[in-house]
DSSP file (Angstrom, degrees, kcal/mol; ACC not computed):
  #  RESIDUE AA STRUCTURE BP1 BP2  ACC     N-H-->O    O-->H-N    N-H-->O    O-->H-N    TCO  KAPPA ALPHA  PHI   PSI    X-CA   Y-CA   Z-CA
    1    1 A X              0   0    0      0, 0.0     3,-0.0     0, 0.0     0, 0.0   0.000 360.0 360.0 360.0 154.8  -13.3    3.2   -9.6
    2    2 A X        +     0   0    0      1,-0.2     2,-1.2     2,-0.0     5,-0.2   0.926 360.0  74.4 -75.9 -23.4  -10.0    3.6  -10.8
    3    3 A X        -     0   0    0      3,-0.1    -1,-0.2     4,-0.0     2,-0.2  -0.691  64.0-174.0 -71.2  68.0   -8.8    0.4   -9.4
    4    4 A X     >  -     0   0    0     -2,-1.2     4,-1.5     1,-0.1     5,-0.4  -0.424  38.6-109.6 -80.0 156.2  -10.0   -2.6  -11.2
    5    5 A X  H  > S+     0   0    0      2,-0.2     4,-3.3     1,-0.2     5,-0.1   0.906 119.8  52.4 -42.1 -44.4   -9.5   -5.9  -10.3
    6    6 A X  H  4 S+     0   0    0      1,-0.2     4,-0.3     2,-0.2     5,-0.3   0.958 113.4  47.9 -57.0 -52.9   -7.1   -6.6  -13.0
    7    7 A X  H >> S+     0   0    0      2,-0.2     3,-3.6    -5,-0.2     4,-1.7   0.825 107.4  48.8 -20.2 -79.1   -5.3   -3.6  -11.8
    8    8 A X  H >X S+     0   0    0     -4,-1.5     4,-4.3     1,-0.4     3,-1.2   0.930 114.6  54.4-114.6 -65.7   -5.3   -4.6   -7.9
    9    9 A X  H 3X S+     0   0    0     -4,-3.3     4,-1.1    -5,-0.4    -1,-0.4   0.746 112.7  43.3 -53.0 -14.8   -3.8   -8.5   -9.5
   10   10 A X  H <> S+     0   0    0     -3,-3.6     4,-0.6    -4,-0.3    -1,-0.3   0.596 110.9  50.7-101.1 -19.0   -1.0   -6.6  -11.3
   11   11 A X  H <X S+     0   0    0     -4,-1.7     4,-0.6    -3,-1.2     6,-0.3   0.967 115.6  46.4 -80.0 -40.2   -0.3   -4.5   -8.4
   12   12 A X  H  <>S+     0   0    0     -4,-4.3     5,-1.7    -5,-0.3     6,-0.6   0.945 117.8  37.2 -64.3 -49.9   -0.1   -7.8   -6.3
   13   13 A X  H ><5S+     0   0    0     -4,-1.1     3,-1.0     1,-0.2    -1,-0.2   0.493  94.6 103.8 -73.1 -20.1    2.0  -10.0   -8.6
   14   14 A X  H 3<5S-     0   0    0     -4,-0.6    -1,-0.2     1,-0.2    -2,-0.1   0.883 105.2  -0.8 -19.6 -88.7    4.1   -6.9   -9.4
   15   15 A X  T 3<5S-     0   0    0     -4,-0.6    -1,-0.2    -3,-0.3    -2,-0.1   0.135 119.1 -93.4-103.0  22.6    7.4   -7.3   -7.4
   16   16 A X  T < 5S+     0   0    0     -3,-1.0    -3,-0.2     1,-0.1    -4,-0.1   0.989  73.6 147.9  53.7  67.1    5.7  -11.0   -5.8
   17   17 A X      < +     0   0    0     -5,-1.7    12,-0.3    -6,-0.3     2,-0.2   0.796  50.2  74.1 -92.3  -8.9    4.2   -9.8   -2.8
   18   18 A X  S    S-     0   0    0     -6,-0.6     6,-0.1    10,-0.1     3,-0.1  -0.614  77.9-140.3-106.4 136.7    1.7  -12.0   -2.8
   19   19 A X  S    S-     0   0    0     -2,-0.2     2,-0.3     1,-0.1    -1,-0.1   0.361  86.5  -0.7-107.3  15.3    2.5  -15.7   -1.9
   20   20 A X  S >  S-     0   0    0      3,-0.3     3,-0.9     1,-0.0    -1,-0.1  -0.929  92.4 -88.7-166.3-176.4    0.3  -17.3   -4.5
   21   21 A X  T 3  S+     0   0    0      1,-0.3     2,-0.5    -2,-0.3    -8,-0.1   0.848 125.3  40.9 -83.8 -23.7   -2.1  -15.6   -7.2
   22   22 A X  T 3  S+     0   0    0      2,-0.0    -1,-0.3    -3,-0.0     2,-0.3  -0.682  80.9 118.6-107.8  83.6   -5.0  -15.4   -5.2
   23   23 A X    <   +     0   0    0     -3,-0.9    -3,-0.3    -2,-0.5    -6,-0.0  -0.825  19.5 133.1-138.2  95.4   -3.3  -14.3   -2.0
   24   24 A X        +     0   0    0     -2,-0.3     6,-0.2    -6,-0.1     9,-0.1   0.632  62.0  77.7-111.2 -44.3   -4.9  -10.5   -1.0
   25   25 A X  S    S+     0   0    0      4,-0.1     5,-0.2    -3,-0.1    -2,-0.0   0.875  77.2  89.8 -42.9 -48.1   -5.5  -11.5    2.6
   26   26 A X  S  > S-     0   0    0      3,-0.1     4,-2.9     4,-0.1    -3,-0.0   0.119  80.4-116.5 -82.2-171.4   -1.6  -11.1    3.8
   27   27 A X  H  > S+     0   0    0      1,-0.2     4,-1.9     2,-0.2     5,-0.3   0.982 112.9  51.6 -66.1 -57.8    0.3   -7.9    5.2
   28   28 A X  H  > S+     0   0    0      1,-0.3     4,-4.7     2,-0.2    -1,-0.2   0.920 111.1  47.6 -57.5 -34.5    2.6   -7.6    2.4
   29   29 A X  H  > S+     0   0    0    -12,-0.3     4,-1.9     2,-0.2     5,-0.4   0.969 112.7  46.7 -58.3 -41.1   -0.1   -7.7   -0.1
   30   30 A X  H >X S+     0   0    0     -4,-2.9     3,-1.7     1,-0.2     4,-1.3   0.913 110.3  54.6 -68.9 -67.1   -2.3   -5.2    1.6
   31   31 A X  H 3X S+     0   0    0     -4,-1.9     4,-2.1     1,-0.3    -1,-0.2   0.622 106.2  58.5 -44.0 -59.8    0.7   -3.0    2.0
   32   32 A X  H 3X S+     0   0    0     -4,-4.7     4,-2.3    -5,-0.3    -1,-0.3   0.728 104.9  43.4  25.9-103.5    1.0   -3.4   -1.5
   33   33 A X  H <X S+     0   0    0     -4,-1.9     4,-2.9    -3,-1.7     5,-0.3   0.817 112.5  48.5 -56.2 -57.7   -2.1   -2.2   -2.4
   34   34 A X  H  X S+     0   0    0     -4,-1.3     4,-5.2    -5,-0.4     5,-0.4   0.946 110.4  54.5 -69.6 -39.7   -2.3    1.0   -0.2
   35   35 A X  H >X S+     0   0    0     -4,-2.1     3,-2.9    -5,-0.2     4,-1.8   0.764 107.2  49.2 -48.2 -94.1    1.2    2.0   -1.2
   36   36 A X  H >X S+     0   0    0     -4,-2.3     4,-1.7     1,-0.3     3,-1.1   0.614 117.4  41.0 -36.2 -55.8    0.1    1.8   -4.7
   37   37 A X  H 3X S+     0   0    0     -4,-2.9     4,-2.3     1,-0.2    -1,-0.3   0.857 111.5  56.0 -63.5 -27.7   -3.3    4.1   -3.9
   38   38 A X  H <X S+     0   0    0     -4,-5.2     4,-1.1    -3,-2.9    -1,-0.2   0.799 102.1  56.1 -76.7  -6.2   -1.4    6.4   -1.7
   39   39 A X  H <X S+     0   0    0     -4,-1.8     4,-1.6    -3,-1.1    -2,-0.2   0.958 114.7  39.6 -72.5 -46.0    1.0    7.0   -4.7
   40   40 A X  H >X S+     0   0    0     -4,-1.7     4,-1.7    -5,-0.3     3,-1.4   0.997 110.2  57.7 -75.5 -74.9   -2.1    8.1   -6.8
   41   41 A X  H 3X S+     0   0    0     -4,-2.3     4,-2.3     1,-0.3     3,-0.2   0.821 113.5  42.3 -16.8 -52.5   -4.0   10.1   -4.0
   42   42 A X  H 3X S+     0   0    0     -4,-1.1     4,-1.9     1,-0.4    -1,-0.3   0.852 106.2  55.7 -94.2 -20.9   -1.0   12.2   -3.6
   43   43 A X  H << S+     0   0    0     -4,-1.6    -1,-0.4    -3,-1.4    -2,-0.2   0.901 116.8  40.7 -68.4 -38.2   -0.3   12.7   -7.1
   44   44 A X  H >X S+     0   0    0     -4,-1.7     3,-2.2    -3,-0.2     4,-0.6   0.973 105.7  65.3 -59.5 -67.0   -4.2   14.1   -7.3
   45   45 A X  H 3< S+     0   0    0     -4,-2.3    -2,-0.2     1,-0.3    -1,-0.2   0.651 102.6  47.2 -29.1 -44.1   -3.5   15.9   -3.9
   46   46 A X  T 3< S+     0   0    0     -4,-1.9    -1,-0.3     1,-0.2    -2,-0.2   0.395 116.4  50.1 -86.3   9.2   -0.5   18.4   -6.1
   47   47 A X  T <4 S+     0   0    0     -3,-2.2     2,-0.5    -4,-0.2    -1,-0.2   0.733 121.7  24.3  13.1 -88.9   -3.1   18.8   -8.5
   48   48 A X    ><  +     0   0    0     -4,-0.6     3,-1.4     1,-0.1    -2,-0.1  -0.814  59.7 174.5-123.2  92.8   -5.8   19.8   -6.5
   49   49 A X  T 3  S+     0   0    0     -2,-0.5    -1,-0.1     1,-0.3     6,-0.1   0.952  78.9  59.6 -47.7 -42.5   -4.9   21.4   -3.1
   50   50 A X  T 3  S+     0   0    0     -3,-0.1     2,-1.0     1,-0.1    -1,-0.3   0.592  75.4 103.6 -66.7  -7.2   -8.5   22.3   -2.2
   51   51 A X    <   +     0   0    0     -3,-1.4     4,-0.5     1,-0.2    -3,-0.1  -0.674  40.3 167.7 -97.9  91.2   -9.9   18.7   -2.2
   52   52 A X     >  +     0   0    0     -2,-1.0     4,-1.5     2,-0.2    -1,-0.2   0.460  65.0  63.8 -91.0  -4.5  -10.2   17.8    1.4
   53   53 A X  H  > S+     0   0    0      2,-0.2     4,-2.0     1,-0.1    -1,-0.1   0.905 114.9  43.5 -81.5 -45.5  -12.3   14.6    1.7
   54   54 A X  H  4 S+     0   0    0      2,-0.2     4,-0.3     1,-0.2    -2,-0.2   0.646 107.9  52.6 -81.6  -5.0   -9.1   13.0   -0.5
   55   55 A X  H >> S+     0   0    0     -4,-0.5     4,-2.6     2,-0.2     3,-2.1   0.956 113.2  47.8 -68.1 -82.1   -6.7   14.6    1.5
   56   56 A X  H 3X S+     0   0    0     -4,-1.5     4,-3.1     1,-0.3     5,-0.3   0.835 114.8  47.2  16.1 -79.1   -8.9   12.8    4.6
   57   57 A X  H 3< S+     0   0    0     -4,-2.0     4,-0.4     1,-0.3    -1,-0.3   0.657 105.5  54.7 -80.7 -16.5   -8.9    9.7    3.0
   58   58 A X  H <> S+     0   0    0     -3,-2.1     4,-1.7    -4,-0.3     5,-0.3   0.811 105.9  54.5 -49.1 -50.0   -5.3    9.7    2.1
   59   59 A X  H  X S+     0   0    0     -4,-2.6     4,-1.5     2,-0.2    -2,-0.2   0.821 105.9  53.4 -64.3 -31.6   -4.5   10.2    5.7
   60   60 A X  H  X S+     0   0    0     -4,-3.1     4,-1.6     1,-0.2    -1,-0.2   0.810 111.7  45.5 -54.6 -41.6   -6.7    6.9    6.6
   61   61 A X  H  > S+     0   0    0     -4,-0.4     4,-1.2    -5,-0.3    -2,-0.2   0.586 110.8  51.9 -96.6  -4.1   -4.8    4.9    4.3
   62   62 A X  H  X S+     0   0    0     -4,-1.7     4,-7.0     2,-0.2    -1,-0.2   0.736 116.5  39.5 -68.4 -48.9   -1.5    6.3    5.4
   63   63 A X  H  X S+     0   0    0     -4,-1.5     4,-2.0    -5,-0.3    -2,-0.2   0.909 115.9  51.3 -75.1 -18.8   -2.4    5.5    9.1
   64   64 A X  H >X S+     0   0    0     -4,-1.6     4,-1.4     2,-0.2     3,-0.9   0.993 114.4  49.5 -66.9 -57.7   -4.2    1.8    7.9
   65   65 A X  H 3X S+     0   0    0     -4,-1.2     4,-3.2     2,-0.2    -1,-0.2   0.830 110.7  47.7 -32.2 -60.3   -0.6    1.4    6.0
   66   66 A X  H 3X S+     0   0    0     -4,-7.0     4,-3.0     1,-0.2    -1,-0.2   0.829 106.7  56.8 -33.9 -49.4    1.3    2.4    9.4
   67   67 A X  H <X S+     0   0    0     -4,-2.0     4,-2.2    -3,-0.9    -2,-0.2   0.822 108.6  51.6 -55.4 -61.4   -0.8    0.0   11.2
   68   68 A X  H  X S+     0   0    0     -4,-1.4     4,-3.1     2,-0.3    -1,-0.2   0.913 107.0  43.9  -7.1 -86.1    0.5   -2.7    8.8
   69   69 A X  H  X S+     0   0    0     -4,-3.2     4,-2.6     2,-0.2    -2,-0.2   0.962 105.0  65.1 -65.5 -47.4    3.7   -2.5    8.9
   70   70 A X  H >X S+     0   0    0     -4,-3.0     3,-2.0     2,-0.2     4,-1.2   0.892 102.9  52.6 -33.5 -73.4    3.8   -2.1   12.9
   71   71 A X  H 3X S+     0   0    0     -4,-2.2     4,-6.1     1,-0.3    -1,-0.2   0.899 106.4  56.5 -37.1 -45.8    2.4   -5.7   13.1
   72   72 A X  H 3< S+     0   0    0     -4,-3.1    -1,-0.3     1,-0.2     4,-0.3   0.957 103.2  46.3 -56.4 -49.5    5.1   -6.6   11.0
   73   73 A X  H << S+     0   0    0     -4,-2.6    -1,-0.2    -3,-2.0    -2,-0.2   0.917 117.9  44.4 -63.8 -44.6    7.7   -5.4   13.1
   74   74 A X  H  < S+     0   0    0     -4,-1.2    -2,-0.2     2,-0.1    -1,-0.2   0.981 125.6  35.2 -51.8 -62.7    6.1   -7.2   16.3
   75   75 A X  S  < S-     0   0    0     -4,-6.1     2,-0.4     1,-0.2    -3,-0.2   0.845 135.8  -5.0 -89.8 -72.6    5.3  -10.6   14.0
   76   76 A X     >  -     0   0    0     -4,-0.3     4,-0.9     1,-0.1    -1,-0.2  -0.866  51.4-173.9-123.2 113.8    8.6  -10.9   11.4
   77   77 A X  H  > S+     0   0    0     -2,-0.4     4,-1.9    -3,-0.2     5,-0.4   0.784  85.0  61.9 -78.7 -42.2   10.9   -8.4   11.3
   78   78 A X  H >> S+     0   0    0      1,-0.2     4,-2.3     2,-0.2     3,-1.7   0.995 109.4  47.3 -58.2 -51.3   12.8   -9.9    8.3
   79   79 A X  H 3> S+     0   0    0      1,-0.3     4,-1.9     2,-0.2    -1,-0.2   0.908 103.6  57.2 -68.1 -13.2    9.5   -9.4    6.4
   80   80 A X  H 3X S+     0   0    0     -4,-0.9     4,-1.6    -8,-0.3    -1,-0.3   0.903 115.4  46.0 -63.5 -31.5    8.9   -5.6    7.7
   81   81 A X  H <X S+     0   0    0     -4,-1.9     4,-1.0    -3,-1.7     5,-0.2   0.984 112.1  47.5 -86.3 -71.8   12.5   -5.2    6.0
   82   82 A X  H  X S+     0   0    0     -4,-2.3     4,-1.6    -5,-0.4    -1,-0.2   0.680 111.6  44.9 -33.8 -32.4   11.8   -6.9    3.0
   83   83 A X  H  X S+     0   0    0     -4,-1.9     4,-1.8    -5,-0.3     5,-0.2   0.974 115.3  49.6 -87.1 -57.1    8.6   -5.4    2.1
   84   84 A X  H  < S+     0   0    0     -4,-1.6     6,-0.7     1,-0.2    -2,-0.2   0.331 113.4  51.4 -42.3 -11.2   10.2   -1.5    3.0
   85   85 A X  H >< S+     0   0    0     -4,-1.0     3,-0.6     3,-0.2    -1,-0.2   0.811 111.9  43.6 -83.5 -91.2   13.0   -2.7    0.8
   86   86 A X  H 3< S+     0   0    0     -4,-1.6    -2,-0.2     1,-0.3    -3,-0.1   0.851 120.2  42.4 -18.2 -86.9   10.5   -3.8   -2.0
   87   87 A X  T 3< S-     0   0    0     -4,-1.8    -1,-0.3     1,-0.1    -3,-0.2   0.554  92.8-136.5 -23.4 -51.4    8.5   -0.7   -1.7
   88   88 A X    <   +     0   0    0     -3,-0.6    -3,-0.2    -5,-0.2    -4,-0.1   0.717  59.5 139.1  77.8  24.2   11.2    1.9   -1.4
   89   89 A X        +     0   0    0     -6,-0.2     2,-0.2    -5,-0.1    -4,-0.1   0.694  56.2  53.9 -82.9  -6.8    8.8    3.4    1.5
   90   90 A X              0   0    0     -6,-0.7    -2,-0.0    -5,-0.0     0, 0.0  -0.782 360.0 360.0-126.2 150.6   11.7    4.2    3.9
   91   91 A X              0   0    0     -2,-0.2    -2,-0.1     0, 0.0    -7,-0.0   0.347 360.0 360.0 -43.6 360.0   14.8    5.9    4.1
């Protein structure tokens, strides 16, 4: 996979989403993470239009992402901000 562990630990420690070094469980980290794969999905996607199981599976991890960040706006709003901040994923 492309997405080794060491990877997945740099992508967590990156910009400190993660609230210790083994901390994967929480929102911002998973947010993270899916950010970071949906930046590479989409960079294959302009590549290769025709590839529609990764097109699919982008769109899973888009909506898992969505999913995410809603909770966040329901439990902490200051962290929905922060992380979208972090991220650049918003306007």
């Amino acid at each position: 996979m492309y997405l080794s562990p060491e990877k997945k630990q740099e992508v967590f420690e990156s910009k400190g989403h993660a609230k210790s070094k083994i901390d994967t469980g929480s929102a911002e980290s998973q947010i993270a993470l899916f950010t970071y794969r949906i930046n590479h999905l989409t960079a294959h996607l302009k590549l290769n239009k025709q590839d529609h199981s990764t097109r699919l599976g982008l769109l899973k991890l888009v909506g898992k992402r969505r999913r995410l960040l809603d909770y966040l706006t329901k439990k902490d709003i200051s962290r929905y901000r922060a992380i979208i901040a972090e991220l650049g994923i918003r306007k």
